[in-house]
N, C-alpha and C positions, 0 to 999 in steps of 0.2 A: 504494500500500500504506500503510495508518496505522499509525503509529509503532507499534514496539513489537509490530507485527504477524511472527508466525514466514517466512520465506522456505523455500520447497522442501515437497513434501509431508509430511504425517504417517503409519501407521496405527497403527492402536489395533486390540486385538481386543474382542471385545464378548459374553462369556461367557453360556452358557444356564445355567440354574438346576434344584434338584429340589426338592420339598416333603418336607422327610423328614416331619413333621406337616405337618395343616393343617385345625385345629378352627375351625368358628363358632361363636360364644358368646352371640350376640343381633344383635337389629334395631337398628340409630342412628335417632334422628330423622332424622336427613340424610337418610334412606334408602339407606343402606349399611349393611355390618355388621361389625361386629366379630371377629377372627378373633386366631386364636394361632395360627402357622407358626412353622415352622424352616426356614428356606432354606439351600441350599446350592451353589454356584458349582460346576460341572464343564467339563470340557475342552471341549466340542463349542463352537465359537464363529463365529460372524461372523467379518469385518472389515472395518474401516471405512478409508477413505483419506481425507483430506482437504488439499485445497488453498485455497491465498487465492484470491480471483476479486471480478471487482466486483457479481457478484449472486448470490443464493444459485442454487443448481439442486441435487436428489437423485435419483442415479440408482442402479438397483440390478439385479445379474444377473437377477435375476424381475421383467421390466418390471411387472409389473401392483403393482406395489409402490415404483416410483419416482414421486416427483413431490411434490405440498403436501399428499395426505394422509397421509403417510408420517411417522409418528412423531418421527423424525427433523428432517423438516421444520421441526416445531413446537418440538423442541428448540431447536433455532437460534435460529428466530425469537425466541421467550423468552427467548432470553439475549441474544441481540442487545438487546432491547426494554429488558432490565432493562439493560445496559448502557450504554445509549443510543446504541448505535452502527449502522453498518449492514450489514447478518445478509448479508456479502458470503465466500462459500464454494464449492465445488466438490466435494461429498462422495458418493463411493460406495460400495457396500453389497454387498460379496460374501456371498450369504446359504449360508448352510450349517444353519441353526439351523428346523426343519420349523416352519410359519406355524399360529399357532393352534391351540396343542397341548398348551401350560401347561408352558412351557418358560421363556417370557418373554423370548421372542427381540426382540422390539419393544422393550419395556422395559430391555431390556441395548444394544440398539442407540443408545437415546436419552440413557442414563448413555454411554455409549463418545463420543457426538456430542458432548456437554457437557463432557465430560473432555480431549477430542483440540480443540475449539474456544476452550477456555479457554486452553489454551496456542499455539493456529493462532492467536487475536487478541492476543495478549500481557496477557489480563487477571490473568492471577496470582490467582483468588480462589481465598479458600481454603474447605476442603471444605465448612463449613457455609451457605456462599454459593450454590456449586453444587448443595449438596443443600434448598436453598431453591426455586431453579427445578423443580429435576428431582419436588419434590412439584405442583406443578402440572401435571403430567405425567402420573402413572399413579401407585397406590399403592405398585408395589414399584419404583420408578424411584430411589428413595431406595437402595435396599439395592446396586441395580446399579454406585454408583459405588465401593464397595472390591469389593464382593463380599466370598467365603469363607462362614461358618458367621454363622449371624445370628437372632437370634429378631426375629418380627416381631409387635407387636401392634396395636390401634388399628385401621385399617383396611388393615393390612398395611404401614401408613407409617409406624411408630414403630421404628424397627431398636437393637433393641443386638446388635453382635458378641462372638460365642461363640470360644470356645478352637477352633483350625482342627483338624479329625477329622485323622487319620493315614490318610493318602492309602492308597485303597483305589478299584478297580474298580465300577463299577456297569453294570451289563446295561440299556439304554435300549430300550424300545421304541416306534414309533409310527404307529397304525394310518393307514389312507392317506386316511379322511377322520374332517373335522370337521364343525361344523354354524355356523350363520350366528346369530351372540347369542349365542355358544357361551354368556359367563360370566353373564348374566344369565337365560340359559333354566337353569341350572343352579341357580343362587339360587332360582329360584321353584320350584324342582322339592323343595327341601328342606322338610321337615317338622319338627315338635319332636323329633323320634327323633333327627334328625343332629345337632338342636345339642349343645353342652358346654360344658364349664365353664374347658377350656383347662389341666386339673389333669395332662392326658396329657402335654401339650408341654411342660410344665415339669419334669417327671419325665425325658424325655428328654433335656431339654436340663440336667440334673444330668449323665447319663451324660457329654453330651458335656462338662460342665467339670469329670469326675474322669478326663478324657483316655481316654472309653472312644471304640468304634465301634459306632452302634445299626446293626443289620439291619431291613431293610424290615419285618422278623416287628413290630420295635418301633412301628411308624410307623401312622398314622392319618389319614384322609381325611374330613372331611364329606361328599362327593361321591361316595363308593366305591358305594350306595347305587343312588342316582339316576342315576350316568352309564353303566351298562352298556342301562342301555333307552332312552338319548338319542341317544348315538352310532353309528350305522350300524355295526356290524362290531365294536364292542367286546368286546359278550360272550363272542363267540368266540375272540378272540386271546388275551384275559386267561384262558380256559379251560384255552386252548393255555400258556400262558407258566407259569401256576402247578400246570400237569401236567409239567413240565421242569425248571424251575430251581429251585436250590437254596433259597430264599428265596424268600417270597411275592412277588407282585408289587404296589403302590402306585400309586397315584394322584397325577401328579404337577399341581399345580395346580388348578386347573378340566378337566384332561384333553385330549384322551383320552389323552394320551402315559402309559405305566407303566414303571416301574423296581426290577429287584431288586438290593438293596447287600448284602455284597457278590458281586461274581461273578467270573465268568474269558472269555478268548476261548473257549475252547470249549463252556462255555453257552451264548454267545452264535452263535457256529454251527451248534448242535445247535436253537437256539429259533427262528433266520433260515430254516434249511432247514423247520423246520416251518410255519412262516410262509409258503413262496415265494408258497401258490394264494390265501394271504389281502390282499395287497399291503402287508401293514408291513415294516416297517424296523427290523432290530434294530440298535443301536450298542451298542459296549464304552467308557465315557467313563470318565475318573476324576477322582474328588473333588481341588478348586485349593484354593489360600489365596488372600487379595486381592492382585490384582496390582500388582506392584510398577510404580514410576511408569518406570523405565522400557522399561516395555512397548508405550511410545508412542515408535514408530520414527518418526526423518527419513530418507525415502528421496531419491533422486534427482529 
């Protein structure tokens, strides 16, 4: 074991996300784009366990998700690399968080590995170190490591944290397939109609720093458009959900997962029983603040 390295397992949980917005606003040369989001941290999470070991391995309850392509993986490795050490762990992935759904289960799992591996190697760096690596990760890998309420601009990789909403319900729902490129079939599917200027998500994100609570009613999707003729089975359940619940239904991410804020359990049973013959999933999650550090258990 190298100095300074934690003894006994960790876990971390590894929170999923919603879009309360989530405007494009232009093309980058880079060939990405530019976006203004509001992200927000809810209950539904992963967990991660990690152990010292003298080589890395990632396994996870959905084997087809364990192994070096696994997001995860890559976390490690990066920090390992940037540390100079050797990316020696034993980490697994109880997944609870639906794969591919714009939930941003990958990308909370990857801030949870960087977070839980910083303290499992006894490197102590501090946040803006961690959130160094975790941008060469994915774009919202950055926001994943507090979580809570967060405007995001840039390519979703610039985070300022917003004032935390007052903990409320949200109705999750998530149809039972997705499609393969999901985010970049989605990109190309958008036309000048979807883009914006991002003056929505700033309007909202006033609400949320005079300590109000927006409703889905408030919220905006570039994708709301495009994604019901993408996804097998969307248009029907979003038909279904916004003939039910109280609140519109949104667009969480690139999709196809939808969410009404706020709601109750028995929305959320009344919108599940309508659902049975369509194969979605509804959850009742509620809105987190960033998790406190510690959140990251030594178990036996």
């Amino acid at each position: 074991m190298q100095s300074g390295m934690q003894s006994g397992a960790l876990q971390i949980p590894a929170y999923a996300k919603i879009n309360l917005t989530l405007e494009v606003t232009g093309r980058r040369d880079d060939g990405y784009h530019d976006v203004a989001t509001i992200l927000q941290t809810v209950d539904l999470a992963d967990t991660l366990t990690l152990e010292a070991a003298g080589a890395l391995t990632v396994e996870c309850d959905d084997p087809a998700l364990s192994g070096a392509d696994n997001i995860v993986w890559r976390a490690a490795a990066a920090l390992a690399q940037r540390a100079g050490i050797a990316p020696g762990a034993r980490i697994h992935i109880a997944k609870r968080i639906p794969v591919a759904a714009g939930l941003g289960g990958g990308s909370a799992d990857a801030a949870a590995a960087l977070r839980g591996l910083n303290r499992l190697w006894g490197l102590d760096w501090p946040p803006d170190d961690l959130a160094a690596v975790a941008a060469t990760l994915g774009s919202d890998v950055p926001f994943f490591l507090t979580g809570g309420t967060a405007l995001g601009t840039g390519k979703g990789d610039v985070i300022a944290a917003l004032p935390g909403l007052p903990a409320a319900e949200a109705l999750l729902v998530v149809p039972a397939d997705t499609i393969a490129a999901k985010t970049p079939t989605l990109y190309r599917a958008l036309t000048a109609a979807d883009f914006s200027d991002g003056s929505h998500t700033q309007r909202v994100a006033g609400v949320i720093a005079a300590a109000g609570l927006p409703t889905s009613a408030a919220g905006r999707n570039a994708f709301e458009r495009a994604a019901p003729g993408i996804f097998p089975g969307l248009a029907g359940v979003w038909e279904t959900v916004a003939a039910l619940a109280q609140h519109p239904p949104r667009l969480s991410g690139a999709g196809p997962a939808l969410f009404c804020l706020p709601s109750s359990e028995s929305e959320r049973r009344t919108v599940a029983a309508a659902l049975q013959d369509r194969g979605a999933t509804a959850y009742l999650v509620r809105t987190i603040a960033p998790p406190a550090s510690g959140e990251i258990r030594l178990t036996d």
